[in-house]
Structure formats: C-alpha cells, structure tokens
LODRENDREN-821591 format. One record per atom (N, C-alpha, C, CB): residue in three letters; x, y negated, z negated. Coordinates in steps of 0.2 Angstrom, whole numbers, plus 5000, padded with zeros to 4 digits. Glycine has a CB too. Example, Ala and Ser with C-alpha at 12.3 -4.5 7.8 and 13.67 -1.06 7.14 Angstrom:
<mimis>
ALA506650284961ALA506250224961ALA506650164961ALA505750224955SER506450114965SER506850054964SER506450004961SER507050034971
</mimis>
This chain:
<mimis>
UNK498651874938UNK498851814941UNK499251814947UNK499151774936UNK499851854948UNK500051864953UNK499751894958UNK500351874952UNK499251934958UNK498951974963UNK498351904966UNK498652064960UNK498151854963UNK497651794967UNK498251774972UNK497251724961UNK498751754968UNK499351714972UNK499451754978UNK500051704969UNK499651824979UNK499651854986UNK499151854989UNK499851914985UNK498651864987UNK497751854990UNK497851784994UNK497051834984UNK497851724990UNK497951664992UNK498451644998UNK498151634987UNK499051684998UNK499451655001UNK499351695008UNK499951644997UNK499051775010UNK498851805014UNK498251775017UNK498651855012UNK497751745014UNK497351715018UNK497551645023UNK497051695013UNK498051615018UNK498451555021UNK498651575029UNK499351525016UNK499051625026UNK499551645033UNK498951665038UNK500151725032UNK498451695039UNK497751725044UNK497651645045UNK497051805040UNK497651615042UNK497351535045UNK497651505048UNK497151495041UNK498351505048UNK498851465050UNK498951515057UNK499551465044UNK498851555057UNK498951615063UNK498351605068UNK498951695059UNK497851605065UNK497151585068UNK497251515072UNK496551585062UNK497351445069UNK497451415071UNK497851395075UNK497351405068UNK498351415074UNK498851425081UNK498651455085UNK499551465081UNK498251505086UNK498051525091UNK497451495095UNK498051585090UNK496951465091UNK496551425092UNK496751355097UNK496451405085UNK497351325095UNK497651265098UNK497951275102UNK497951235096UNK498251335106UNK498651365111UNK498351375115UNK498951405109UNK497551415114UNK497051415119UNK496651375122UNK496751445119UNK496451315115UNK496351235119UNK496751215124UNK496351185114UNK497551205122UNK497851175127UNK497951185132UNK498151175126UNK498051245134UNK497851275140UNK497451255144UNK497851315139UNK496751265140UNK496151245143UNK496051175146UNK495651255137UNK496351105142UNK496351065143UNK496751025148UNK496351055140UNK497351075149UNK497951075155UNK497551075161UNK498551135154UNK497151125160UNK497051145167UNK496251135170UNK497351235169UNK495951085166UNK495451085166UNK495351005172UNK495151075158UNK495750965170UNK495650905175UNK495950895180UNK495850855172UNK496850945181UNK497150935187UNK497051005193UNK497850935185UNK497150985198UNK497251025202UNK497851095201UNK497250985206UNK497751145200UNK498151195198UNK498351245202UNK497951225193UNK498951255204UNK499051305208UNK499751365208UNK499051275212UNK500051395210UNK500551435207UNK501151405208UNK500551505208UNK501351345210UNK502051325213UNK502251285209UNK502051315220UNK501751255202UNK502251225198UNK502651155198UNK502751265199UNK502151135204UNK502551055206UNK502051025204UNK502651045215UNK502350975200UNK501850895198UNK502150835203UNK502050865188UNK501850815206UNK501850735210UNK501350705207UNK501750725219UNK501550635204UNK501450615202UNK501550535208UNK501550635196UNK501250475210UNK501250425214UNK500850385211UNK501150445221UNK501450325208UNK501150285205UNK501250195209UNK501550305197UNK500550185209UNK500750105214UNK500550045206UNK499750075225UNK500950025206UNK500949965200UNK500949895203UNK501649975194UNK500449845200UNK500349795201UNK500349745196UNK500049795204UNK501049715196UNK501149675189UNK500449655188UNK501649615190UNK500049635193UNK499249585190UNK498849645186UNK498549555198UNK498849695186UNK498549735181UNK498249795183UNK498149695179UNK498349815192UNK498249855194UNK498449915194UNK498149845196UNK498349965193UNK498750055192UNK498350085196UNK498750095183UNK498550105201UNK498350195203UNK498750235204UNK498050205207UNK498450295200UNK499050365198UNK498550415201UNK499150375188UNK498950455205UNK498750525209UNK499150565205UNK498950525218UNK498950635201UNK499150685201UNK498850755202UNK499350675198UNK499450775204UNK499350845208UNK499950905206UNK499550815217UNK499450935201UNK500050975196UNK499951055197UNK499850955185UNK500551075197UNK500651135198UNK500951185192UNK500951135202UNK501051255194UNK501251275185UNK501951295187UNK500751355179UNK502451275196UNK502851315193UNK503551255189UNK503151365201UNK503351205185UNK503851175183UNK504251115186UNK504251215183UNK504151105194UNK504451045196UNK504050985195UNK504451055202UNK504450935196UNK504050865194UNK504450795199UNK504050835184UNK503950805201UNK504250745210UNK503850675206UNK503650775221UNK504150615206UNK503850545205UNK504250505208UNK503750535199UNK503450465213UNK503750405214UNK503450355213UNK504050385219UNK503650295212UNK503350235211UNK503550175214UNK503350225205UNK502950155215UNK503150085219UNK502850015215UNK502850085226UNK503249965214UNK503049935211UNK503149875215UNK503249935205UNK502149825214UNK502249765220UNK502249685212UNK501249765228UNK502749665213UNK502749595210UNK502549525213UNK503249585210UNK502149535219UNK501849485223UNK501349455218UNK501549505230UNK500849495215UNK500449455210UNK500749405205UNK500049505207UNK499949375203UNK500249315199UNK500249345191UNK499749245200UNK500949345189UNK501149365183UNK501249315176UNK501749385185UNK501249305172UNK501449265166UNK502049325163UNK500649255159UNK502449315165UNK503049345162UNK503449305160UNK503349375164UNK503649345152UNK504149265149UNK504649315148UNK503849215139UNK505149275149UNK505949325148UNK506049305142UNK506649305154UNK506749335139UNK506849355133UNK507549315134UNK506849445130UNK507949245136UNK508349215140UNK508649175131UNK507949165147UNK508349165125UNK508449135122UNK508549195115UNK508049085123UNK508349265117UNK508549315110UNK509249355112UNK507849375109UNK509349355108UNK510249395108UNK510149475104UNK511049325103UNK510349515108UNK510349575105UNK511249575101UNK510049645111UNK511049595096UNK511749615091UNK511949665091UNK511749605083UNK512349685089UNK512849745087UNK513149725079UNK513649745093UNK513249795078UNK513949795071UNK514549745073UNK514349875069UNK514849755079UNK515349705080UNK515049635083UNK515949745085UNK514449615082UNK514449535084UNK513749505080UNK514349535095UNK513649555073UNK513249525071UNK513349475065UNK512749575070UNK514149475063UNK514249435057UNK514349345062UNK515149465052UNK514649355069UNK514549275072UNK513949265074UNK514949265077UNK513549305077UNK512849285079UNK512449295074UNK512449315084UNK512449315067UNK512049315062UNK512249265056UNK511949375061UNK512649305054UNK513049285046UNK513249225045UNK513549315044UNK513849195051UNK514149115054UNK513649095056UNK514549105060UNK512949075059UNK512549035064UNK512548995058UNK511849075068UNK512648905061UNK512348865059UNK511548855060UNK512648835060UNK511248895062UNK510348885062UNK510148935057UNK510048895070UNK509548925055UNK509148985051UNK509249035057UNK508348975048UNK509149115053UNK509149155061UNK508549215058UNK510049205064UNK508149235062UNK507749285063UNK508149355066UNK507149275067UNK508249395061UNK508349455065UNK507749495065UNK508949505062UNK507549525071UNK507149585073UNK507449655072UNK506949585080UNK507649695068UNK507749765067UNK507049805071UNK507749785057UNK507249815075UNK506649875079UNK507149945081UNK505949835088UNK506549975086UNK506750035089UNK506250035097UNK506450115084UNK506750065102UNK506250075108UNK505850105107UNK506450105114UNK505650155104UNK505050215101UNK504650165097UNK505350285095UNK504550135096UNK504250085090UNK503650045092UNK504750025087UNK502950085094UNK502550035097UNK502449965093UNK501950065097UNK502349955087UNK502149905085UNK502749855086UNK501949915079UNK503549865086UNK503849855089UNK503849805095UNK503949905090UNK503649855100UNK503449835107UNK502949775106UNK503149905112UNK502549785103UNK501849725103UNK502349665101UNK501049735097UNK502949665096UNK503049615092UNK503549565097UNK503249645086UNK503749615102UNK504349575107UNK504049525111UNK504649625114UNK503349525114UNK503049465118UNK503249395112UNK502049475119UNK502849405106UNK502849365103UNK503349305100UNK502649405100UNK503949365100UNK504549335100UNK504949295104UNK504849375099UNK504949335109UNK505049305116UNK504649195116UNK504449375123UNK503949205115UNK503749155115UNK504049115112UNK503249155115UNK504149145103UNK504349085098UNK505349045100UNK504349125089UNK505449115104UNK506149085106UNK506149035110UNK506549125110UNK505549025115UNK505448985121UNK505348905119UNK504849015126UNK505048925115UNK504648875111UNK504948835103UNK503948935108UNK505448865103UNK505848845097UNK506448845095UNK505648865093UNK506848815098UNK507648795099UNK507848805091UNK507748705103UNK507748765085UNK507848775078UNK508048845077UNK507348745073UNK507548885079UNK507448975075UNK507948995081UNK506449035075UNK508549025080UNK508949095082UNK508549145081UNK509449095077UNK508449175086UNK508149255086UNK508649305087UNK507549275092UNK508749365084UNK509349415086UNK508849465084UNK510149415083UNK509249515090UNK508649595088UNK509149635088UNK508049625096UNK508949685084UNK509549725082UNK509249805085UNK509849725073UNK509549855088UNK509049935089UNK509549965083UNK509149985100UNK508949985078UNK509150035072UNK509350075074UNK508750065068UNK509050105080UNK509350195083UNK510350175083UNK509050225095UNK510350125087UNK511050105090UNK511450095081UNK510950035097UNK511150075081UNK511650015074UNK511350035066UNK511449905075UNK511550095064UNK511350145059UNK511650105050UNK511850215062UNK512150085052UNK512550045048UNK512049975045UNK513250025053UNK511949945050UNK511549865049UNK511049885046UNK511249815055UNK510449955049UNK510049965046UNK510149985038UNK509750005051UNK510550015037UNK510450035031UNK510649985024UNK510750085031UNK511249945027UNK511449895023UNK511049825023UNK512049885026UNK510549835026UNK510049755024UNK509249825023UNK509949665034UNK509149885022UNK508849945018UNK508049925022UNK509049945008UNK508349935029UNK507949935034UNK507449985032UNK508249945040UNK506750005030UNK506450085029UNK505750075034UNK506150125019UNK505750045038UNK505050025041UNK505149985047UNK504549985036UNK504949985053UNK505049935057UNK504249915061UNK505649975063UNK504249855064UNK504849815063UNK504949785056UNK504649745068UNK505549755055UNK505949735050UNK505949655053UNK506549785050UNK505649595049UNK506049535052UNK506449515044UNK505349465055UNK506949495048UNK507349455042UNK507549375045UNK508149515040UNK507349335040UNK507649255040UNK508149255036UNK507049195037UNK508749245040UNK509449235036UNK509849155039UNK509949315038UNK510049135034UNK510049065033UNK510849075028UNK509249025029UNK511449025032UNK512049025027UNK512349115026UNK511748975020UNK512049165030UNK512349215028UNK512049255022UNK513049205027UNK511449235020UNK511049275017UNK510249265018UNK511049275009UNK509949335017UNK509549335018UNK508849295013UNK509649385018UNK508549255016UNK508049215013UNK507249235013UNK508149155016UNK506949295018UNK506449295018UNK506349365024UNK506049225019UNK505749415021UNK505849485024UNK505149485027UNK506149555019UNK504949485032UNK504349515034UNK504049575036UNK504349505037UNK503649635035UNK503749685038UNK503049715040UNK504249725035UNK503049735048UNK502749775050UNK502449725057UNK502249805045UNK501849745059UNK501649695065UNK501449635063UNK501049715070UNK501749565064UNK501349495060UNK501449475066UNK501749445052UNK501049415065UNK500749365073UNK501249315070UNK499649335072UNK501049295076UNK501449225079UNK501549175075UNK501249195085UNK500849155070UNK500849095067UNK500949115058UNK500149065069UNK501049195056UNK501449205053UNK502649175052UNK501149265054UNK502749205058UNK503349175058UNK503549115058UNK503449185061UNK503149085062UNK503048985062UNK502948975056UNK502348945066UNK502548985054UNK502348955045UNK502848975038UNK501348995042UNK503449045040UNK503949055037UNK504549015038UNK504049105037UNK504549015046UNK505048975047UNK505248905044UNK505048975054UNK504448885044UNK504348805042UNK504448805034UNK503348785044UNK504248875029UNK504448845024UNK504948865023UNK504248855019UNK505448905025UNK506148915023UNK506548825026UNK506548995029UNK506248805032UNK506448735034UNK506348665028UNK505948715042UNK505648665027UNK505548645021UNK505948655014UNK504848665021UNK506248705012UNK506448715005UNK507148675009UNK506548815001UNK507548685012UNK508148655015UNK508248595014UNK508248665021UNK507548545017UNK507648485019UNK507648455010UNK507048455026UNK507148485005UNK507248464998UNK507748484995UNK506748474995UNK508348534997UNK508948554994UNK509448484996UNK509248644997UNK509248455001UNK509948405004UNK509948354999UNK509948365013
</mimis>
C-alpha cells in the first residue's frame, strides 16, 4: 500500500513540474507575441481617454523593466456623471453618529476598492442617493475598517445592510439592482408606518 502512495505521489510531483513548465513557456510566448520587443526593457504606455467612451492605448514594451506612462484625459465630451454628494463614507470613529444615531433608515455598503461587483454596485447607489432623500447611504471600506467588518460578520462583499434605530433590520448580499433596494427600503418603510 505504501509503495502505490509513493508511485502516486511521484507522478503528482512530474505533473506539477511539467506544468509549470508548460505555463512558464506559454507566458513568455504570449508576452512577446503582441508587443513590440526589444532589449532595453522600457514600457510606454500613452493613454488618450475620453470621458464619451473613447480609449486609445499605444504600447511599446521592452524587457529591460522600465515603465514610462502618460495619460491624458479630455472631459469636453458629453458625460452622464452622477457624483456620490449624498453618500457618506464611515469609519469606526464616525459610524455609531452616521449610522447607529441616524434618525432615518440607513443603508450601509460594506465593500472593497478590489471588489468588482463592488464597483458595479457604486453607480447604482449613487443614483438611489440622488433619488431618495428618506434612505441614508453610508459606505464603509472593509480593508480600512477591519473591526466593523467583522462585528456586523461581514464574509462576502458587497454587503448591504438596512439599519434602522441602531439595529440591523435587513441584509443584502452580493450584486442586486436598483429595484431590489427600492422595494426593501419600501418594506422596512412599510413595517414602520404599521408599528406607529
């Protein structure tokens, strides 16, 4: 029995080894398959950005290690950009008055900058703040605020929480649309107005 298990686990290792080497010479391959290559190592990159939607990216890569970028960005185009003027980002030291004290129901957003679904979920928010004086939005960054996360047992982001009178009333989690939040907000609003 023990001599299949050394077999077995010899084989593992020549596969694991193989495969490393396998991917190490793809990569390579794929590095240098699309840019221009040469021995000095320099990457310029020149990026022209146009809020309307236009990108063009030049690059010009080298292996010895340097990396020059610039970017210019033109804002003349016509943009739909909604500012974030009505969400408040929290802290441990300012989340028991903007959260816990608020006389309004409040949405916290627990996210991360790394957090794509994250990122998709900030437009959305942004809108319902614009859009909805009643809902308190506050956003909290997990990275930054380790404590909050763990004590309302943050394990997944995004994380919405509807907290109302300093407890939590209703948890949302992952990417949800717009007319998910609206229709919670409405019944946590709804249970209220038949508690008075």
């Amino acid at each position: 029995m023990k001599k299949w298990a050394i077999v077995v686990l010899i084989i593992l290792f020549i596969g694991i080894m193989f495969g490393a080497k396998f991917l190490s010479e793809n990569q390579t391959k794929y590095i240098a398959s699309d840019n221009d290559t040469n021995t000095n190592d320099d990457v310029n990159i020149d990026t022209d950005t146009d809020i309307s939607g236009d990108a063009n990216i030049v690059e010009d890569t080298d292996i010895s290690g340097d990396i020059n970028i610039t970017e210019d960005i033109d804002t003349s185009g016509d943009a739909n950009v909604v500012k974030d003027t009505n969400i408040i980002h929290a802290s441990s030291d300012t989340f028991e008055t903007e959260v816990l004290k608020s006389n309004k129901i409040v949405l916290v957003d627990f996210y991360a900058d790394w957090c794509g679904p994250c990122k998709d979920l900030a437009p959305i928010l942004e809108e319902i703040s614009t859009e909805n004086t009643e809902l308190k939005i506050v956003k909290v960054n997990t990275d930054e605020e380790n404590e909050l996360s763990y004590k309302y047992r943050v394990r997944y982001l995004p994380t919405l929480l509807f907290i109302k009178d300093g407890n939590e009333i209703e948890r949302l989690v992952g990417l949800v649309d717009k007319e998910t939040i609206n229709s919670t907000f409405e019944n946590i609003k709804s249970l209220d107005a038949t508690t008075d």
